[in-house]
N, C-alpha and C positions, 0 to 999 in steps of 0.2 A: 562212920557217921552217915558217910550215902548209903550205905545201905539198907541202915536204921529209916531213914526217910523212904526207902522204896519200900518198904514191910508197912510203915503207917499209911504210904498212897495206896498201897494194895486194899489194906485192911477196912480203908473209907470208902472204897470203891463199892468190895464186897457186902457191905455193910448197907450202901444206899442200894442195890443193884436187890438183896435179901428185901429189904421194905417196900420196895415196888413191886415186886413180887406178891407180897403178900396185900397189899393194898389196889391193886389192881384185880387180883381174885379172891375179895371178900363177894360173897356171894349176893352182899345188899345192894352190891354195884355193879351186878350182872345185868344186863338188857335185854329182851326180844328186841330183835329188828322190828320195826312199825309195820302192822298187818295193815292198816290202811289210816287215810287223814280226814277227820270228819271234816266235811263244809257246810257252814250253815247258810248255804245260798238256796234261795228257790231255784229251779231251770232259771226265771227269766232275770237272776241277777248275774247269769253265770254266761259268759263270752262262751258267744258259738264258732263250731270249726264248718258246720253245716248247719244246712237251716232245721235240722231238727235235730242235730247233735249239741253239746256242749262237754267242753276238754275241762276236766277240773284245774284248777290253779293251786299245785300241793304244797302246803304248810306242813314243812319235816319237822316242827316241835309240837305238833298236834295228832297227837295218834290213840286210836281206841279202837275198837272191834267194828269192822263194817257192819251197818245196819242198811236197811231199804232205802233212806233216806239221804247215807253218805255214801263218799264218792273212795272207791279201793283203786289208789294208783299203782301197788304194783302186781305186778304179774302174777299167776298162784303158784305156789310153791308145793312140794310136798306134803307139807303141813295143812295145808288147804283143802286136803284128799275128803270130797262127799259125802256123808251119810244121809242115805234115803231113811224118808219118815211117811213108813207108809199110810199114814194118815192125809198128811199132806199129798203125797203120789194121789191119793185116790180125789183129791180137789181137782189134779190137774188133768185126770182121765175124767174126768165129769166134767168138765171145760170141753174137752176135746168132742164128747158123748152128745153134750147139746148142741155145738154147730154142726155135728152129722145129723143128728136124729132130727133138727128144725127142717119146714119145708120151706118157710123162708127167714130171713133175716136183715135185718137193717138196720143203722147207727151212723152218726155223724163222729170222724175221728180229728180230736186236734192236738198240737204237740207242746202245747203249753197250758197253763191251769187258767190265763184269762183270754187264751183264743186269740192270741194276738200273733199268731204264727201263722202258718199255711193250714188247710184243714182240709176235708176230704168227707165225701159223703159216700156212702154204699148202699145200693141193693142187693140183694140177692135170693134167689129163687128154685128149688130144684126141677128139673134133676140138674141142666147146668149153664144157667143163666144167673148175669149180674150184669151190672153198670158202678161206676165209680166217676163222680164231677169231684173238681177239685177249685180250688181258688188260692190265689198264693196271698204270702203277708202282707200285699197291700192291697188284699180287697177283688184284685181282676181275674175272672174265671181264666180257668186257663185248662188244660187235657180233660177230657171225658175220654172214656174206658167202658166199650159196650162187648157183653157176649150175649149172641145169639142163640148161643145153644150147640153151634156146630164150629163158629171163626170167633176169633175179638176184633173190636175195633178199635182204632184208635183216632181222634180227630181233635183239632183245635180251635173251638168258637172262632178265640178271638185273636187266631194267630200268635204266634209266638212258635214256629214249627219249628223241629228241630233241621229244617232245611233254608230257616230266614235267610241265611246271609249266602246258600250256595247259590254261582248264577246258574250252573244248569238249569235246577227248578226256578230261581227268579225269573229267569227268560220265557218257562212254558209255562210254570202253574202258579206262582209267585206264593201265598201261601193258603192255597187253596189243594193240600195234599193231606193223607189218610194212611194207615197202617194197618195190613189184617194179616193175619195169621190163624191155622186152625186151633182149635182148644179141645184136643180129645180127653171127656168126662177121668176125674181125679186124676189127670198127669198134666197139669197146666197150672203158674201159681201166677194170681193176682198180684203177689206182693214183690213178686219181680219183674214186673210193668209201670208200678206206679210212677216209679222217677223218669219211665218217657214223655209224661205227664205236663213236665215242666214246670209243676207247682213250688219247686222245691221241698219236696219232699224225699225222701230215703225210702228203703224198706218200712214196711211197716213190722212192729213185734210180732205181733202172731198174722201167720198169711191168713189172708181173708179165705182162701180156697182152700183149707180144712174145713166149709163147709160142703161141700162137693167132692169129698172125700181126700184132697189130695195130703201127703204127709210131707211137713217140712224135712228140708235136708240136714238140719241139726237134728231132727229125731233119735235115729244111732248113735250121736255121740251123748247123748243124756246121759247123766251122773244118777240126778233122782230129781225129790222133792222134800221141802220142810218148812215148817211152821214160821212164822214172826208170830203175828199179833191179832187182831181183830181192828177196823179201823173205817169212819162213816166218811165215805164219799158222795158229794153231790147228793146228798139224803141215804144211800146204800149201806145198809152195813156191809164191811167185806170181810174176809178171812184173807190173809197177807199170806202169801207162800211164794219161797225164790225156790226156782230152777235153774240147776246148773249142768251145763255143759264142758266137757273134756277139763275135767277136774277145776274148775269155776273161770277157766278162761274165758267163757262167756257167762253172764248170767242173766236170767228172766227175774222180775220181783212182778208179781201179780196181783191188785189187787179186785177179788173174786167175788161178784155179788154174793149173798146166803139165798138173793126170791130168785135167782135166773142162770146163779153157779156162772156165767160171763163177766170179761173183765171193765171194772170201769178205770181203773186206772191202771199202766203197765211201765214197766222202768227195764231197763237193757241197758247191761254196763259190759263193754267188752276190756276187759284187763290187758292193756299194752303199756309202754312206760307214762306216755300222757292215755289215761284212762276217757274212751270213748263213752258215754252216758249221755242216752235219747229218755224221753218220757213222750208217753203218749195217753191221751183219754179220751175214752166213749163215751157219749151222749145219747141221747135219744136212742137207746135201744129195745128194739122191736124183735119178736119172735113170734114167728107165723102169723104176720098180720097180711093182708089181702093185698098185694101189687098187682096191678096191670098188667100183662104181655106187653103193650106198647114202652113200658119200658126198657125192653129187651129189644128193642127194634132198631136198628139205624143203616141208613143205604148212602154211598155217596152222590152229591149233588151232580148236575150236570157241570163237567167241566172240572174237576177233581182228578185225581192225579194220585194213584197208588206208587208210594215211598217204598221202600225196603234199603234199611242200612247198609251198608256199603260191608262187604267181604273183608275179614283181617289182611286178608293176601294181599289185596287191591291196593293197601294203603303201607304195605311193608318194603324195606327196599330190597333192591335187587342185591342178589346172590354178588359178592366182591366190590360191592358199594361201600366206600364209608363213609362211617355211622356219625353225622353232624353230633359236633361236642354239646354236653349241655350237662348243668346241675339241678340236683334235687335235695330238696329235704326231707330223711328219713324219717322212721316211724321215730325213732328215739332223736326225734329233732337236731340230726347231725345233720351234715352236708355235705356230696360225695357229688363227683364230677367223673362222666364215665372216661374221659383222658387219663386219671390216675391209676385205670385198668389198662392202658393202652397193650399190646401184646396178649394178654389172656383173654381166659373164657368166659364172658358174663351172662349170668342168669340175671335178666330180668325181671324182675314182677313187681306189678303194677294191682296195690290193693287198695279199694275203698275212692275210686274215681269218678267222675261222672257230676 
């Protein structure tokens, strides 16, 4: 009799174990993992990480194909691998084509659709002259950004220097100090200046100094380009085309005027677990309209006080120092405490600061 009962516990066992089985791999119950989660927020309903960033907020029972307008939180996968559409490629070399070929250029950028962010103005002029004013979101001017031709400058109207609260300079120049450096023609980029600026601003999507030939350091890792849609900005018709970098780890969405082939609106989503997604837009865009020299000009006042950032070395400690405990939170919004390393070797790096 018990062993009548262990042949019928076997037999229910095998029985429910069979139908899970096959109910688990009916193929109408099979899933892609979520390639990305739409949000139907504008930028300005979407919490920023930076003032011109915003972290999407992902909803894991909302999943469809990334589009221009949604936000792809996870990272790209094999499945993700690029095809260039050389139709599109040839939008994004005639992008590139008109800010070489202009002899000047000019446009007002800001990083929201009703300008209620920090914004930024530019000249520019060849062979290698520009200027950049900025004003942050609440309105008060704050870095200008001049090149002469030969240095850039850097200077703050209305203070706010990035040396306010040192006393060194508080004691001699208080905030009456300057920053130059030389800018030798296409190997110098605008867009990795702007955040000394102080506007709160970031990078900007496309470096302003592809007009004076220089070539962004994503270049090389370019996947290609491709098509969305057609779509009227600010009165513009555009042609919609995303570029992707190192298999869509990064991506560009561009949207491409049809009369001037420049972009009036531009979106950068960089794919990490919380997806980074900036938006930015051009206004007032000018191509070879007549600028002044005098906007290319600026000399410090009497009594002004040349800055130069302070050396890595200067601010590292010394050799058998230890290293004051501290945490952080990482990209995938954990939290790590360099004590838990205590004895080992740590590679630090420190991405996306400032």
């Amino acid at each position: 009799m018990k062993n009548k009962a262990i042949v019928w516990t076997l037999f229910v066992v095998g029985l429910v174990l069979v139908c899970s089985v096959v109910y688990f791999t009916d193929p109408a119950r099979r899933r892609e993992p979520p390639a990305a989660v739409i949000t139907n927020r504008t930028p300005e309903q979407t919490y920023c990480a930076e003032p011109n960033r915003v972290v999407a907020k992902t909803e894991p029972n909302e999943v469809a194909q990334a589009e221009p307008n949604e936000v792809t939180p996870q990272a790209a996968s094999v499945k993700d691998t690029f095809q260039d559409e050389p139709e599109a490629h040839a939008l994004y070399d005639k992008m590139i084509e008109t800010m070489r070929n202009a002899e000047s250029l000019s446009y007002q950028g800001k990083f929201t659709a009703s300008g209620k962010g920090p914004t930024y103005e530019i000249w520019m002029k060849k062979p290698n002259y520009f200027r950049v004013e900025t004003v942050n979101m609440q309105g008060v001017e704050c870095g200008t950004l001049v090149g002469d031709g030969d240095h850039l400058w850097i200077y703050w109207p209305q203070g706010n220097t990035p040396v306010s609260n040192e006393q060194d300079y508080a004691d001699s120049a208080g905030e009456r100090i300057y920053m130059k450096r030389a800018t030798p023609l296409a190997r110098h980029s605008i867009g990795h200046e702007v955040a000394r600026l102080r506007a709160g601003i970031g990078m900007t999507v496309i470096d302003p100094s592809t007009f004076h030939g220089y070539t962004d350091s994503l270049v090389p890792y370019m996947d290609g380009a491709k098509s969305w849609y057609t779509e009227t900005v600010e009165g513009h018709e555009c042609d919609v085309i995303e570029v992707s970098f190192m298999d869509r780890q990064r991506i560009w969405y561009l949207w491409l005027s049809k009369e001037d082939h420049l972009p009036r609106k531009l979106k950068e989503v960089v794919r990490v677990s919380s997806p980074l997604v900036g938006y930015e837009y051009w206004t007032d865009v000018k191509i070879n309209a007549e600028i002044p020299d005098e906007k290319f000009v600026w000399s410090p006042p009497a009594g002004w006080v040349q800055w130069t950032p302070p050396e890595l070395d200067m601010e590292l400690l010394k050799p058998g120092t230890e290293a004051p405990d501290f945490e952080l939170l990482l990209a995938d919004e954990t939290k790590v405490k360099l004590s838990d390393y205590r004895g080992k070797i740590v590679w630090f790096y420190m991405w996306r600061l400032g």
